[in-house]
C-alpha positions in Angstrom: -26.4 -16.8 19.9 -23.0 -18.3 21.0 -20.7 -16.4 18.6 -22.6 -13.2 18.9 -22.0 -13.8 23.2 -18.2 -14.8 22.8 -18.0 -11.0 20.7 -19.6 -9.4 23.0 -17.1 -10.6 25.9 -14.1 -10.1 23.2 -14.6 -6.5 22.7 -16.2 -5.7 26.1 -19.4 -4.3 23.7 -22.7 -5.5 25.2 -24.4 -4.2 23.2 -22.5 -5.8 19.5 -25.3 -6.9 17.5 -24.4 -10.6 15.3 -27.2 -9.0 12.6 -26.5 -11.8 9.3 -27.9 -15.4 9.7 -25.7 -18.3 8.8 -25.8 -21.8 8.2 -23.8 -23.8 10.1 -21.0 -24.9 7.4 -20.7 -20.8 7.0 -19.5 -20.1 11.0 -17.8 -23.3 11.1 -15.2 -21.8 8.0 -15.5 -18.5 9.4 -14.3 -20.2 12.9 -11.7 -22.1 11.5 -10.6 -19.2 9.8 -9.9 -17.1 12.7 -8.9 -20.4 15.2 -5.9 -20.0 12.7 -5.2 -16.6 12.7 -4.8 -17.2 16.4 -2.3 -19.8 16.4 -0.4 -17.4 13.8 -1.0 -14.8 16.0 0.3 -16.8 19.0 3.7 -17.2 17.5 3.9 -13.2 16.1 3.0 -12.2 19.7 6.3 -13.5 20.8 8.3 -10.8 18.6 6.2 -7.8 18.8 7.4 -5.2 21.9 3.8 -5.8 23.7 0.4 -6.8 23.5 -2.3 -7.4 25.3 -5.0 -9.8 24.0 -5.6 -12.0 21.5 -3.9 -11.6 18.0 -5.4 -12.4 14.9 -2.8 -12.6 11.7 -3.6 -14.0 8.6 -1.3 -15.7 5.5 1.8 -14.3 4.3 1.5 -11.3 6.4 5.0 -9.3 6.8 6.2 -7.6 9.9 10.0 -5.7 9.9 11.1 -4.5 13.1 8.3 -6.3 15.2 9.6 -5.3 18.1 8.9 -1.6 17.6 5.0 -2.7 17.4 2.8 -2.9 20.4 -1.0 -3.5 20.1 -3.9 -3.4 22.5 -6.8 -6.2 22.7 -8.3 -7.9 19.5 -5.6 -6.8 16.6 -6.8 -8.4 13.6 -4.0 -8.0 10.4 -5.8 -10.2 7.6 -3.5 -11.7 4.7 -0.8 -9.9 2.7 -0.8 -7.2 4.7 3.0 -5.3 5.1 4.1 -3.7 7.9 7.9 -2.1 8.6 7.5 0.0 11.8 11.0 1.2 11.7 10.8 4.8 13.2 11.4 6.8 15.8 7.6 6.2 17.7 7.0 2.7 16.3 3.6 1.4 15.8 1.2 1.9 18.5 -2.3 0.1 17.5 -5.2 0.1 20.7 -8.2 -2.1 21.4 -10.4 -4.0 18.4 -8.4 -2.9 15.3 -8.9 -4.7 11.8 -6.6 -4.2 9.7 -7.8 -6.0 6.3 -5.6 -8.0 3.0 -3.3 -5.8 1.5 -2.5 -3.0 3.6 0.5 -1.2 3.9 2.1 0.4 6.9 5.1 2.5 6.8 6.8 4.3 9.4 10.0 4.8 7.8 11.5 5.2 3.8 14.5 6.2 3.4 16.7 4.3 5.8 18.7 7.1 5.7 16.1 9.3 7.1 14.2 7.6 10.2 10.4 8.4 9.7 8.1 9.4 13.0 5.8 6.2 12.8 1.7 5.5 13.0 -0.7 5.5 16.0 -4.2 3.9 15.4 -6.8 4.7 18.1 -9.5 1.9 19.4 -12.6 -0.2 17.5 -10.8 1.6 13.7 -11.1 -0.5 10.7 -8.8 -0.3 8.1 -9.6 -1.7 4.9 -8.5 -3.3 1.9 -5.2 -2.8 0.3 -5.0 1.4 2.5 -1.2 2.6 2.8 -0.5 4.7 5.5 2.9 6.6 5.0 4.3 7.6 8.8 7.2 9.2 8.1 6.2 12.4 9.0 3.5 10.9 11.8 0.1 9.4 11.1 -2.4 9.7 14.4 -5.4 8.2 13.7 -8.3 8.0 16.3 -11.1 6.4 17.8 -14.1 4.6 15.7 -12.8 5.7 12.6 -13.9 4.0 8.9 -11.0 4.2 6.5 -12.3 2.6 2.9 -10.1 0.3 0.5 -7.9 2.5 -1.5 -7.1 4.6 1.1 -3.3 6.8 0.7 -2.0 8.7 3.5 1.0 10.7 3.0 3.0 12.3 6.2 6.1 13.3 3.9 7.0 15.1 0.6 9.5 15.6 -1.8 11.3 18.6 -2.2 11.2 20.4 -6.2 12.4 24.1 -5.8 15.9 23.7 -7.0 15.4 23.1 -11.3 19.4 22.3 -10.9 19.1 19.3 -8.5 17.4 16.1 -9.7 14.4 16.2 -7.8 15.2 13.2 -6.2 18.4 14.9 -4.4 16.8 17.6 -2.8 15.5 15.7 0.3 12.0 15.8 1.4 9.7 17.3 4.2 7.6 16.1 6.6 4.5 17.0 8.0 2.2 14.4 10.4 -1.4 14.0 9.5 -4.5 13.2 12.0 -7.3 11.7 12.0 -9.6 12.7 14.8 -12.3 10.5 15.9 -15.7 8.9 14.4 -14.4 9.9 10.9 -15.2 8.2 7.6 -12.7 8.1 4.7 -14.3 6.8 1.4 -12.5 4.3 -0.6 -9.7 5.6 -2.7 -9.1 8.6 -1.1 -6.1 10.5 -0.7 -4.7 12.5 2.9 -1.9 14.3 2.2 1.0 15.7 4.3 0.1 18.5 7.5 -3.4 18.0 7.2 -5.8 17.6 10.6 -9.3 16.0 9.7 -11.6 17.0 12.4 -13.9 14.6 14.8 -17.2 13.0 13.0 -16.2 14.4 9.2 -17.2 12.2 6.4 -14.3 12.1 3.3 -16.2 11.3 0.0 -14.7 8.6 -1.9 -11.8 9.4 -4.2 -11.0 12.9 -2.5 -7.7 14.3 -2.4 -7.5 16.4 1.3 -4.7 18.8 0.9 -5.7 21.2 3.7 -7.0 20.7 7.2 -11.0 20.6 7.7 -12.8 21.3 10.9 -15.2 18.9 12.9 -17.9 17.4 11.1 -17.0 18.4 7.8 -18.2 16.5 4.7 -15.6 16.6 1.8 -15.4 15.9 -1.5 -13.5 16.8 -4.4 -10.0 17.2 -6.4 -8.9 19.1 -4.3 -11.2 18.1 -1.5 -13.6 21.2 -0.5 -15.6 21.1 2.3 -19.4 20.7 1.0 -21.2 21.0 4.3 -21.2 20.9 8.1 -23.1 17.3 9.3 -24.6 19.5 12.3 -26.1 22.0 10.0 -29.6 20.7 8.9 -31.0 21.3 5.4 -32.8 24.6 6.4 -30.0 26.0 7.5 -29.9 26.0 11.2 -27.8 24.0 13.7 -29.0 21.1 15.2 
């Protein structure tokens, strides 16, 4: 079909499969919908430090220090989404990224103390109402899920000294990654220094306080790593 061609040439994905049916009132809201993203999109464009194809923005969507943000073809921010890319790196977002209502992006906190920023890597989804926290660095990659609910943390506070307020004691920061063709469930939580290998699966509601190898399935408070997705069930390796 039409829609399913004009993808296709969009995200320059032959083989992008339109799978639902819909009646004709449904693609004509779902087109108008994004027709005025892109006029949205058409005025943002002209504040952000680059892109490079069309931009899709939705209502009441928030941008601080625009021109610290560059994005690659196909951005698609969706409504109410909040983004200050104050910090040192900026915002760097690459080809086909959604990034869905009620997000948060954060690259710095303390204005006092200039974060490191965010990278997102190509065809990554971001869902509902996620908050990445780049003050220490958040690198995410290629083809990777990220469920609604989603915290990342790149920085902490410190709590060693019982006579400073906690509060006074400054923090630390340590990035986090996200390799490639990963899945993070909805709700979980990524905190600060940890490196989630290529192709591991995060189970919904996790907290990941340590690093986990490629292919790992984890789940768990804290998260543990349950088993290896190359490792059948009898025990061998694939």
């Amino acid at each position: 079909m039409l829609v399913e061609k004009i993808i296709r040439k969009l995200k320059r994905n032959p083989d992008y499969k339109w799978e639902s049916r819909y009646t004709l009132r449904d693609l004509r809201v779902i087109l108008t919908g994004r027709l005025g993203q892109i006029l949205r999109g058409s005025w943002v464009r002209l504040f952000l430090k680059h892109v490079e194809g069309l931009l899709f923005i939705g209502s009441n969507v928030k941008i601080r220090h625009a021109y610290l943000v560059s994005a690659g073809k196909n951005l698609i921010i969706e409504d109410n989404v909040f983004i200050n890319a104050l910090s040192f790196d900026g915002i760097l977002i690459k080809d086909n990224v959604s990034i869905a209502r009620n997000c948060t992006l954060i690259g710095t906190g303390i204005v006092s103390q200039k974060g490191k920023g965010i990278k997102i890597g190509s065809n990554t989804g971001i869902n509902a109402g996620t908050y990445l926290g780049g003050q220490g660095g958040i690198d995410i990659g290629d083809n990777v899920i990220i469920g609604p609910g989603v915290q990342v943390f790149s920085e902490n506070h410190n709590f060693s000294d019982l006579n400073v307020n906690i509060k006074d004691q400054g923090v630390s920061r340590d990035g986090v990654v996200i390799k490639n063709d990963c899945w993070i469930g909805a709700g979980a939580i990524i905190l600060a220094g940890v490196t989630i290998g290529s192709g591991c699966v995060i189970a919904a509601g996790s907290v990941v306080t340590r690093s986990v190898g490629d292919d790992s399935v984890v789940a768990g408070v804290p998260g543990k790593v349950l088993k290896n997705r190359k490792v059948v069930t009898v025990g061998k390796v694939a």
